[in-house]
N, C-alpha and C positions, 0 to 999 in steps of 0.2 A: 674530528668526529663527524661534522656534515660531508667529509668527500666519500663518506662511506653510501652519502642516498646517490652518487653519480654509478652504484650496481645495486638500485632500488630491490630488487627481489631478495638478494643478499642482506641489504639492509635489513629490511621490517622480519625478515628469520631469523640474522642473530642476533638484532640489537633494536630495532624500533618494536617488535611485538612485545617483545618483556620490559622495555623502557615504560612503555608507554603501562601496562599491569602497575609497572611499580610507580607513578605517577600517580596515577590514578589510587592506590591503596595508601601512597601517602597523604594526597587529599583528603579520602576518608576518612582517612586517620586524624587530620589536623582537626577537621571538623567535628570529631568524638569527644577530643581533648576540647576543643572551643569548648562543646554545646557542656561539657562538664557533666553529661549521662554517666548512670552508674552502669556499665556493659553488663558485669557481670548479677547484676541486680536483675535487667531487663531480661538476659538469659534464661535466668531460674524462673522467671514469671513467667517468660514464653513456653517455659516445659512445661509449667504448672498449668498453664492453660491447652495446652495441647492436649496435656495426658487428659484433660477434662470434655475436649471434643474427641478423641477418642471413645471416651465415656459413653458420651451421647450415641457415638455412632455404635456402638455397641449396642445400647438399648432398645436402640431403631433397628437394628439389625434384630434381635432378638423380638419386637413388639411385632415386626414382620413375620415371622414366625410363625408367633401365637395366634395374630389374623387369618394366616392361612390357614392353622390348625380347627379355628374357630370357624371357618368358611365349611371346611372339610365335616366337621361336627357337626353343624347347619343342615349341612346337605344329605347327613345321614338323617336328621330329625325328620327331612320332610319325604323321604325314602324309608324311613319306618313308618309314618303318618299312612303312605300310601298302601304299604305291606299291611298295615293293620285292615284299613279298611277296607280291602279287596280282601283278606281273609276274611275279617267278620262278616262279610257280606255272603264270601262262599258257603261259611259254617249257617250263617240263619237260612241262607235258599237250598241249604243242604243239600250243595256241592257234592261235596265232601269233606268228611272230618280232620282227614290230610292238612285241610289248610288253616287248623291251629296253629299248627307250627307257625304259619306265616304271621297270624296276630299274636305270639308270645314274639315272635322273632321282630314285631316291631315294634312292641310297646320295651323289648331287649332295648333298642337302639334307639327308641324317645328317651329313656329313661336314663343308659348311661352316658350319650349324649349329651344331655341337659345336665346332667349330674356334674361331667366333667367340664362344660363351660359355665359354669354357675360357680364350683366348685376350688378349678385348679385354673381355666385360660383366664376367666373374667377379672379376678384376685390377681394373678401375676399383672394383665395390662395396666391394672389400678397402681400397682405397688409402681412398674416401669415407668408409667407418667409421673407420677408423684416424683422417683427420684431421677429422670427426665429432664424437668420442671426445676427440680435442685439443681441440678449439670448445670443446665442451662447458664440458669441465674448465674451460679460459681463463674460462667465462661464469659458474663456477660462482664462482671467484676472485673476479673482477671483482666479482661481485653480493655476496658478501661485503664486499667493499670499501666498496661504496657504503653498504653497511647498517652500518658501522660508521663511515662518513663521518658519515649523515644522524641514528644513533643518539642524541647529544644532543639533536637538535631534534625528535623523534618524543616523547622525554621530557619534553619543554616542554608538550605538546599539552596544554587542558583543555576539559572538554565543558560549562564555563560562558560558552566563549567568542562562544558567539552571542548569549546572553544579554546580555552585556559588549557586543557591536558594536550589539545593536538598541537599548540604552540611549543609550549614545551618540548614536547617530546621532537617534533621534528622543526626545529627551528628556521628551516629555509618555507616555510607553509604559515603565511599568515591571513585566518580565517577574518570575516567582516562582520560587524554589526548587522549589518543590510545593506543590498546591490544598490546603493547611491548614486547620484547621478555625476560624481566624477568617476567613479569604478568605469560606468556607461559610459562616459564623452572618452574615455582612454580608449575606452574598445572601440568603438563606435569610430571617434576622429582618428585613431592611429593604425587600427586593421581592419573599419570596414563593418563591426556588426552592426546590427540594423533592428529595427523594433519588432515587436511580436505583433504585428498586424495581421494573423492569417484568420479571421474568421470562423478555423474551423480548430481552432487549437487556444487554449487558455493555459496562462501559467498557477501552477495550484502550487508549486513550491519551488523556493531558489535560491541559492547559497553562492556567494562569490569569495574572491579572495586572492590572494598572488602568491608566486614559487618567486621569488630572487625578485622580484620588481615587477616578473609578468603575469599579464590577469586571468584567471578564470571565472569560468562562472558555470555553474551546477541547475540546471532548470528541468524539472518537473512539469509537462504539460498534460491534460483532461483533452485529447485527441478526438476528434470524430473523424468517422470514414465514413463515406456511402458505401456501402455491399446490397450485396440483393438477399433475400428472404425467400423459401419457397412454401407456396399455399399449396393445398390441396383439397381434391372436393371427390364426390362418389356419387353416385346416381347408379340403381337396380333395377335393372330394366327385364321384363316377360314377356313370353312368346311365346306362341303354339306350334309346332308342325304335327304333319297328318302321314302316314303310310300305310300299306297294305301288308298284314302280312302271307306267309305262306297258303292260306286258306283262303287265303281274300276276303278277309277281316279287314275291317277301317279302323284302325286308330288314332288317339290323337296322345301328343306327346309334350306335357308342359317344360318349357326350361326358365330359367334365372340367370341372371349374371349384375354383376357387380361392377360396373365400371368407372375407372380411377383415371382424376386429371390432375395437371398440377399446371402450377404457375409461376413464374421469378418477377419478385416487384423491388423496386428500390426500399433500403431500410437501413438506418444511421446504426453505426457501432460506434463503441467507446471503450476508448484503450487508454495507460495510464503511458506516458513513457518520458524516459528521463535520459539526457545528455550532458555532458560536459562540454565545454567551449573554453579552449586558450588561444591566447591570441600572442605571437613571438615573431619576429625579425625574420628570424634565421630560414635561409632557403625561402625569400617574397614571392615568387614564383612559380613554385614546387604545390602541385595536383597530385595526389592519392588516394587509392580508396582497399581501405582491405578490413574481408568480410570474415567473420571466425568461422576456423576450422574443426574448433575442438581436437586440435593437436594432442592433450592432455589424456585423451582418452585412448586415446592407441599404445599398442606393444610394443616394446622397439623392433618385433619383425614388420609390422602393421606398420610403424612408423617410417620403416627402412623401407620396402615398396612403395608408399607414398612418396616419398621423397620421390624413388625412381622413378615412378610414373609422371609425377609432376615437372620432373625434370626435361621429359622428352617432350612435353606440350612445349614446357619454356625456349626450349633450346629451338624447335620449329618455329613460334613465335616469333626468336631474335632474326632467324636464317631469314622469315619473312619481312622484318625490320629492314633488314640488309639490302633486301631486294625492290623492295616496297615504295614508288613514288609518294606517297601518302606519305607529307612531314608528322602528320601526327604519331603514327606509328614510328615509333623510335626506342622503342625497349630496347636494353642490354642488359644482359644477364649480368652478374655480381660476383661472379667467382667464389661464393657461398652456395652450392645447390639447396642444402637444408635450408640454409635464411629465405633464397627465392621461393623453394617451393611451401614452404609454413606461414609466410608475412605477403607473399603475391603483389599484390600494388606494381599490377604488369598494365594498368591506365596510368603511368607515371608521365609527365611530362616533360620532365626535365632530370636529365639523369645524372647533370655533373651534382645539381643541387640533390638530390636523392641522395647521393654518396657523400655529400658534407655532413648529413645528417647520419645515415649509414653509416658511421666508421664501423671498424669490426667490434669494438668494445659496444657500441649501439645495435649491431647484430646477434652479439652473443646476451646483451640483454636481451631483448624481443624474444628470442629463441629460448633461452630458461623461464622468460613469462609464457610463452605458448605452451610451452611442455612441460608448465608447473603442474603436479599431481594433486598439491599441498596446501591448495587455494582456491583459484579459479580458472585458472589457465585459459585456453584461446575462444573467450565466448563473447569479442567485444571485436566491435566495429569501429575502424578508426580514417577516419579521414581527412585529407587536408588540402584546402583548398585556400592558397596565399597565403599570409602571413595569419589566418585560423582553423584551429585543427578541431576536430570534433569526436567524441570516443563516446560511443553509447553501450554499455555491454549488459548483459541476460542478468547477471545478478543485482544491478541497481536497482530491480523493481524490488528488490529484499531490504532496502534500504530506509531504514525511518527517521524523515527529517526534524521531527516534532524534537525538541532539545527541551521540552518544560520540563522544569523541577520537579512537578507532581508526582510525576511516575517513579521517584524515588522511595515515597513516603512508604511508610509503612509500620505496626508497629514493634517489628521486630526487627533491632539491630543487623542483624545477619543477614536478611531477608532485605533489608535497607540497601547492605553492604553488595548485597549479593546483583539487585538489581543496577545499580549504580554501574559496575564494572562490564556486568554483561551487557548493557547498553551501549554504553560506552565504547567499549570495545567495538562493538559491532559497527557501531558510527565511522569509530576511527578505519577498520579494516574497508571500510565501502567507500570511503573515499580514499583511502590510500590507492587500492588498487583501481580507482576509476582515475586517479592521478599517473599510475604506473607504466601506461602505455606513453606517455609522455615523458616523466622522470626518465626511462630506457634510453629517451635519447639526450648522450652528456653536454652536446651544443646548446641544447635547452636551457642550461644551467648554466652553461657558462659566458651565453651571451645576456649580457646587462643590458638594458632596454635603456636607449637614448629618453633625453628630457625631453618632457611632452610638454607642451603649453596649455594650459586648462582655459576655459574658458571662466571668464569671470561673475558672467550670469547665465543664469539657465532658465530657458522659457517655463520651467515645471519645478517644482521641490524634489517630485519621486519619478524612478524611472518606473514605466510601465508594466516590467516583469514587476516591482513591487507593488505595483498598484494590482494587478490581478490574483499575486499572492493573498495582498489583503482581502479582495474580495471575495477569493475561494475560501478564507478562512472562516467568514460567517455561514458559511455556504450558501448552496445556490439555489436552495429551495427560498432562501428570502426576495430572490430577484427574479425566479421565474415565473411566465405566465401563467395563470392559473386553469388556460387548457391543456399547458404541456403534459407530457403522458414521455419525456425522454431527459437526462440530462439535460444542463444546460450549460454551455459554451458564453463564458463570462469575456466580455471585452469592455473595454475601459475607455474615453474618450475624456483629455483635457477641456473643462469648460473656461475656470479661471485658475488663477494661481492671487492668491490674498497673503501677504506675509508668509508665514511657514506653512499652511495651506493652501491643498490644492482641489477644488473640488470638481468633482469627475459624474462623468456620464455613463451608465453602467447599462450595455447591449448583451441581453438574456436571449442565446439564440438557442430555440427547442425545436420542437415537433409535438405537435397534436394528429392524433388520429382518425381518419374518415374509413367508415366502414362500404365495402363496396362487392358488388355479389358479378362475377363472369362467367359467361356461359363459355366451354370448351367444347368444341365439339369431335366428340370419340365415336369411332364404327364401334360396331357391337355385333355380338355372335347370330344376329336376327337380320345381319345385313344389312343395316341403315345407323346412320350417323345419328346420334344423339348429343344434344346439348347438358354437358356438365354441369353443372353451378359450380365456384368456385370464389369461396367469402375467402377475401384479403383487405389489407389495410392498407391506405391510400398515408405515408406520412407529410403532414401540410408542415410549411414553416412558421415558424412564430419569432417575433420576437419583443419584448419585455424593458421599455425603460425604466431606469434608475436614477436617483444621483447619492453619491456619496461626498464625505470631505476627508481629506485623509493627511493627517499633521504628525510629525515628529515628535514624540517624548521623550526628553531625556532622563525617564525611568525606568526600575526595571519591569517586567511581568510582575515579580511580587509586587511589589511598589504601587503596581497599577491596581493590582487585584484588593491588597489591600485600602485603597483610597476609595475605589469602588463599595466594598463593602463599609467603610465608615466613614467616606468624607464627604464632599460634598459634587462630585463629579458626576453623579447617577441624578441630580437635579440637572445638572447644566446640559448632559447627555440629552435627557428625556426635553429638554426645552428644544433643543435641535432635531432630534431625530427618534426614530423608534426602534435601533439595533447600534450595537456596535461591538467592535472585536479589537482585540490589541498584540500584533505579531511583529515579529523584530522593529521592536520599537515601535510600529506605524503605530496609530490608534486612525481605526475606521470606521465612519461613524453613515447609518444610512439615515439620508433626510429627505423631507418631504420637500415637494419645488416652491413651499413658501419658505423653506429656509433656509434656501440656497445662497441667499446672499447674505445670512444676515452675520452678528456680529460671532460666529465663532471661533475665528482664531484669537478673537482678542477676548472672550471668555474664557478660555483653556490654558491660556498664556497665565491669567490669573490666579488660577487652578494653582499650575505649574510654581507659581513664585510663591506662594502660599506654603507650597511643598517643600519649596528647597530655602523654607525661612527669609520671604522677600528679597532673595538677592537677584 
């Protein structure tokens, strides 16, 4: 059954997409039978309440109506109002007699105007709220109803549950609690990755895990770039000139003009972007880089020229390979023109390792994933440099890593059911194929990663990607300056490590704004240079200490949210600090620097044994 993920696109078409549906509907399933809901109870109430917002919206549809009619009525009363008294007025300064008309013709339309909103609009809007007001109530009942129908099964809900279905369904794919710090010492001590130090990039979200023994890991970062911004300013400058004309007249001749500056000043952007990172054996060596073509989107004549085209840069490439003192240029072509000219990675360094990975069955995968019509096909970027490869593609920013339960609730079964799977699904689909550029290749899989030696203590409880996770989950309006005026770039710093806590140093880097006026100076149509003004904004840096402490529970979100709402943890919280959030697993808690050292891991630990019946 698993040699079927060694032709992964094949896979998840005919057997991992629908595996995974029915997984997933048996789960839901198991959990209807648990919660002992009556479905078809909840059903009939859900129509009974539907048909009754229905109702409403009917009424409101119609009371709209009757307002506009009543608008329309209004406006004839005070367009008869005016007809009259401009007749009456005519007929007493004896105008003319003619303009009777005009005062029968408006006391016509005060009269049935009034008539008719007194009569028929004002009565029906009465009747409409009145039974409005009944709907309502009815819908209000009703919707109680359901939420106490659907209430056991809403309490069933857990946010390991996706976790649980992608295991199942593809067995060689074992997702993690949270990026731990042996996940990290494997990568880290056995391929090299390295901490998220860059100052200008923060991790907001991160999922690790391993295919056969080897590890991945999925990170989400809140990116800055410096770009430039352009200002602009305008200044309208007058002048005279003088001529004669044919008679020997003097005149004089005024003009205007408008003239426009502009300026380019530095200015922070913020991008969200998200990669994958595995780290494997196979090919130690071995440099790549190949950037998507969107293969997917072409014709096969479209695709068939390309190819050709591609082919004749490759083939002059190799000729200059051949000839070429420069050892780094060393391409050879692959005897696949389609494989070469679709997957490119013509900065390859090594080419005998290239083709251990490249078999042809590793070709004709990549090549069904780039020219997939039916998915995603070639919109991802994949690189490898040593024994870690990196694939970041277009559609993981579609991707939502949030796994809470919540977002199942509902009080309609169906509606329960419905979001469940579609969620789910999607989950699964965004990691499969951000896994797929990797699965393509069968070496992957079938080399077993040698015994690593762990280390036995680690200077920290949590790796860094999870520390910044944590602290983008309360967000970062609680950490930044209060002149920032831009995001803020969350960075974490180890202060101590106290038993299962570790409490951190949280650098809030923003920008605040200085406003600043430049003259440009532009010629103008009067022959002389003038000074623009030109208001732009100067962005200054800033940045914002913290500390946080951030400890391990071994409970769940519910667990936690429930003890929060009735136990005693929102005292102990509040005695430490003044926020906190609770994300795979962490609990992170922000405190003030008098209570940075004080006793909380061994208040929380208390917490903790309390919960799980002093053990």
């Amino acid at each position: 059954m698993e040699d079927i993920l060694l032709e992964p696109l094949k896979a998840y078409t005919e057997c991992y997409d629908k595996l995974f549906d029915e997984n997933a509907e048996n789960y839901f399933a198991d959990l209807v039978k648990k919660s002992n809901i009556d479905v078809e109870l909840n059903r009939s109430t859900v129509k009974a309440l539907n048909k009754e917002i229905a109702h409403v919206k009917r009424i409101e549809k119609e009371q709209s109506k009757l307002k506009r009619c009543r608008g329309l009525l209004i406006a004839l009363i005070v367009f008869g109002v005016l007809f009259f008294a401009i007749g009456l007025y005519a007929v007493i300064t004896a105008v003319n007699f003619l303009w009777l008309i005009s005062v029968f013709a408006g006391v016509a339309a005060i009269a049935v105007s009034s008539a008719v909103i007194c009569n028929v609009v004002n009565p029906r809007l009465r009747r409409h709220d009145e039974e409005k007001s009944e709907r309502e109530e009815k819908s209000r009942e009703l919707y109680e109803q359901c939420c106490e129908q659907t209430a056991p099964l809403n309490a069933l809900f857990e946010s390991s549950a996706t976790k649980y279905l992608i295991e199942k369904t593809v067995g060689k794919i074992v997702v993690d609690d949270n990026f731990d710090m042996r996940r990290y010492d494997y990568l880290s001590g056995k391929y090299g990755f390295g901490d998220n130090d860059d100052t200008s990039r923060s991790t907001i979200a991160v999922l690790s895990g391993e295919i056969l023994g080897n590890p991945f890991v999925v990170d989400r970062e809140l990116v800055e770039e410096m770009g430039t911004k352009k200002y602009t300013g305008s200044l309208t400058i007058h002048w005279t000139t003088s001529y004669t004309d044919s008679q020997g007249r003097r005149h004089t001749q005024h003009h205007s003009q408008t003239l426009y500056a502009s300026l380019d000043k530095p200015c922070p952007y913020y991008n969200e972007q998200t990669r994958l990172i595995y780290g494997n054996e196979a090919a130690p060596s071995l440099c790549f880089t190949h950037e998507p073509s969107h293969a997917e989107r072409y014709s096969e004549k479209e695709l068939e020229r390309h190819v050709r085209k591609q082919g004749k840069k490759l083939h002059k490439l190799q000729r200059k390979a051949m000839t070429d003192d420069d050892p780094s240029t060393n391409f050879t072509e692959m005897g696949n023109a389609k494989f070469d000219a679709l997957f490119g990675a013509v900065d390859r360094n090594n080419e005998v390792e290239f083709r251990v990975l490249f078999t042809p069955l590793a070709q004709k995968n990549m090549m069904d994933l780039l020219t997939d019509k039916n998915h995603y096909g070639d919109d991802f970027y994949f690189y490898k440099r040593g024994c870690l490869n990196y694939v970041s593609s277009e559609h993981s920013s579609e991707w939502d890593f949030d796994t809470s339960y919540k977002r199942y609730f509902s009080h309609d079964v169906d509606d329960s059911f419905n979001k469940f799977l579609t969620f789910n699904k999607h989950y699964f689909k965004s990691l499969y194929f951000e896994l797929a550029p990797i699965l393509s290749i069968p070496v992957y899989q079938q080399l077993k990663p040698v015994e690593y030696i762990y280390q036995t203590e680690y200077f920290r409880n949590y790796t860094c990607y999870e520390a910044e996770c944590a602290v983008n989950g309360m967000g970062y309006s609680k950490f930044e300056h209060a002149e920032s005026v831009t995001p803020s770039i969350l960075k974490t710093k180890l202060l101590s490590k106290q038993g299962g806590t570790d409490t951190l140093e949280i650098c809030a880097y923003s920008y605040k704004t200085v406003e600043h006026v430049e003259s440009v100076p532009v010629f103008g149509g009067d022959g002389l240079t003038h000074l623009v003004p030109v208001v732009w904004q100067e962005y200054v840096p800033l940045v914002q200490m913290s500390n946080v402490k951030l400890k391990q529970l071994e409970i769940t979100d519910k667990e936690y949210e429930n003890e929060i709402r009735q136990g005693e943890l929102p005292e102990v919280l509040s005695a430490h600090g003044s926020a906190a959030n609770y994300l795979h697993k962490l609990l992170c808690c922000l405190v003030t620097p008098q209570t940075v050292d004080s006793s909380f891991d061994e208040d929380i630990n208390g917490i903790i044994k309390k919960l799980s019946g002093g053990k």
